[in-house]
C-alpha positions as CSV (number, residue, x, y, z in Angstrom):
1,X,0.0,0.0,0.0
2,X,1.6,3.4,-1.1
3,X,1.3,6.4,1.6
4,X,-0.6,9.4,1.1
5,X,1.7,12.8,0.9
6,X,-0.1,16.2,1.6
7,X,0.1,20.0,3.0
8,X,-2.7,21.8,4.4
9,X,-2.6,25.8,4.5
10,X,-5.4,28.4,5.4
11,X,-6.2,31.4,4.6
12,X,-6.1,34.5,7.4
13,X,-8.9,34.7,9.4
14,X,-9.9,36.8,12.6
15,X,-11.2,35.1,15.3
16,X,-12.6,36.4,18.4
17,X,-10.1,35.9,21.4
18,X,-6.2,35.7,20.0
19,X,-5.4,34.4,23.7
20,X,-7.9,31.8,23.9
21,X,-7.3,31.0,19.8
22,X,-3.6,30.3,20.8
23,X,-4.1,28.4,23.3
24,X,-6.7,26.0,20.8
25,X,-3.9,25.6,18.5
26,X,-2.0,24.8,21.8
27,X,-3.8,21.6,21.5
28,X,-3.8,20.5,17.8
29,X,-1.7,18.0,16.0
30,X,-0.5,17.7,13.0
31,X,-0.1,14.0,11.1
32,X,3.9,13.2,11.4
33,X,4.1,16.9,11.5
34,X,3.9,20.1,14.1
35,X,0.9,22.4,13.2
36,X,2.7,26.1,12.0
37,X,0.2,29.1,13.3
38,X,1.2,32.4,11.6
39,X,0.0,35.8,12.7
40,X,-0.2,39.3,11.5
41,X,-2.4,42.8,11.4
42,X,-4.3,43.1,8.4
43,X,-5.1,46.2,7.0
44,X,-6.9,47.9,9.7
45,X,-4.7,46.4,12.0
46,X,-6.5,43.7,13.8
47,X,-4.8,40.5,14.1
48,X,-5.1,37.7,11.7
49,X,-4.6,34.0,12.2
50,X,-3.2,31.7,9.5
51,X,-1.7,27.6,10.1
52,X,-0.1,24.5,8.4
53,X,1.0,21.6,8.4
54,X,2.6,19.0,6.1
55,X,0.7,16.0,6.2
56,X,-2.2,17.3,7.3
57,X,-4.0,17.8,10.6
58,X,-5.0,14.9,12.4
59,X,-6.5,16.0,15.5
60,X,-6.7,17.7,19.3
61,X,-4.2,16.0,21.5
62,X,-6.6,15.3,23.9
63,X,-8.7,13.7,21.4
64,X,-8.0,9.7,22.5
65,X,-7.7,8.6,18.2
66,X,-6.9,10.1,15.3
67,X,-10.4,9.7,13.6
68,X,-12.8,11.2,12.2
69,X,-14.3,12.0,15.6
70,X,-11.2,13.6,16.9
71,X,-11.3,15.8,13.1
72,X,-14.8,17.1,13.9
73,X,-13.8,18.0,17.1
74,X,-11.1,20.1,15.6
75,X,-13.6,21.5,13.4
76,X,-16.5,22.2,15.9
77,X,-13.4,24.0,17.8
78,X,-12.6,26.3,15.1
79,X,-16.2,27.1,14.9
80,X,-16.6,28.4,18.3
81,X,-13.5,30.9,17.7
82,X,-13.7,32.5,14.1
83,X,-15.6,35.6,13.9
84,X,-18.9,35.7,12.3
85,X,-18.1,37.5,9.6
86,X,-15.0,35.9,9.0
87,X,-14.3,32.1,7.4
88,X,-11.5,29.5,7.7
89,X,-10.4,28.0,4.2
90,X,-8.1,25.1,5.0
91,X,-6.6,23.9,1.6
92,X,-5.1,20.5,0.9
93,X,-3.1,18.8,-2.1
94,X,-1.5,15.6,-1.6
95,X,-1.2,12.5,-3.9
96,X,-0.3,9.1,-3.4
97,X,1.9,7.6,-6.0
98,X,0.0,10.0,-8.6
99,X,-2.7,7.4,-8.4
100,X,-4.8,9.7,-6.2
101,X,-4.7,13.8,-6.5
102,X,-6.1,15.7,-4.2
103,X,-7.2,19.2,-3.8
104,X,-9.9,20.0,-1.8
105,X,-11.1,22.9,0.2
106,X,-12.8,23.1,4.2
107,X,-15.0,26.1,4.4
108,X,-15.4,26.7,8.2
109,X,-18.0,29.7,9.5
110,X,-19.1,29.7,13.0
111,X,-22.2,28.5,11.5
112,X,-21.7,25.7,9.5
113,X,-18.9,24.3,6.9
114,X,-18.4,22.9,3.9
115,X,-16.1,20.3,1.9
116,X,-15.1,20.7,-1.7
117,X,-13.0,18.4,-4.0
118,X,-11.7,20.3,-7.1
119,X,-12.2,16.9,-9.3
120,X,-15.8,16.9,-8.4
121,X,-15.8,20.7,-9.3
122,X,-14.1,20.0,-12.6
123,X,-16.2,17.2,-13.4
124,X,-19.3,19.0,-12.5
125,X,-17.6,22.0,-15.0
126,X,-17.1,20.4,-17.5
127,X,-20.3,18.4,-17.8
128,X,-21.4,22.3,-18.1
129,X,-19.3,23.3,-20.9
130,X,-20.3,20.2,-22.7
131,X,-23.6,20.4,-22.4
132,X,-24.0,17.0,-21.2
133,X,-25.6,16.9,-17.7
134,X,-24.6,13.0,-17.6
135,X,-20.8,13.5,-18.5
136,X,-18.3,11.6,-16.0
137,X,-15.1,10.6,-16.4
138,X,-11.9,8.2,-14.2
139,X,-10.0,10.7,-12.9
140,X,-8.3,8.0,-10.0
141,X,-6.6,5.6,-11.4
């Protein structure tokens, strides 16, 4: 079985306590990796949050597996500290063995978030600039 290689990066983001933010991050690991947490003022000088990690994240420390459970936990966390008006983008690429491509996108708001894959976005575009609804094609292999 090959391994699976990727980064994850976000966007900058406010969120509503830096302190208590930090200290959240405090707690979250990265697969075979250290999480990176960037800050900086944006443009009207509030600070803005930003992280990364190669291979991913996998979870909160305290979380007892690295599951899925311990991932929506991450998740649910990041919902309770990014401003309202704000949203958390965390990108990922990876492949393994350039059977399997990835790029996807987590939308996080405090109110909800969202999953996209760019091959199901492509797919989906260019079934649309075919004209053919019903268009699919293999794109792991």
């Amino acid at each position: 079985m090959a391994n699976y290689y990727c980064a994850i990066r976000t966007n900058y983001f406010q969120v509503k306590d830096p302190k208590q933010f930090r200290q959240f991050m405090s707690h979250t690991c990265g697969v075979n990796s250290s999480m990176q947490l960037w800050e900086r003022k944006n443009a009207n000088g509030q600070t803005v949050f930003g992280f990364g990690a190669d291979f991913g994240i996998s979870c909160l420390q305290d979380a007892l597996d690295i599951d899925e459970a311990g991932c929506n936990a991450f998740i649910c966390g990041l919902q309770q500290h990014v401003q309202e008006e704000d949203a958390v983008i965390i990108l990922e690429i990876g492949q393994e063995k350039l059977c399997y491509l990835v790029g996807s996108a987590m939308i996080i708001t405090c109110n909800g978030h969202e999953y996209l894959d760019i091959s199901d976005l492509a797919q989906a575009r260019a079934a649309t600039m075919l004209n053919n609804p019903g268009w699919q094609t293999q794109l792991d292999y």
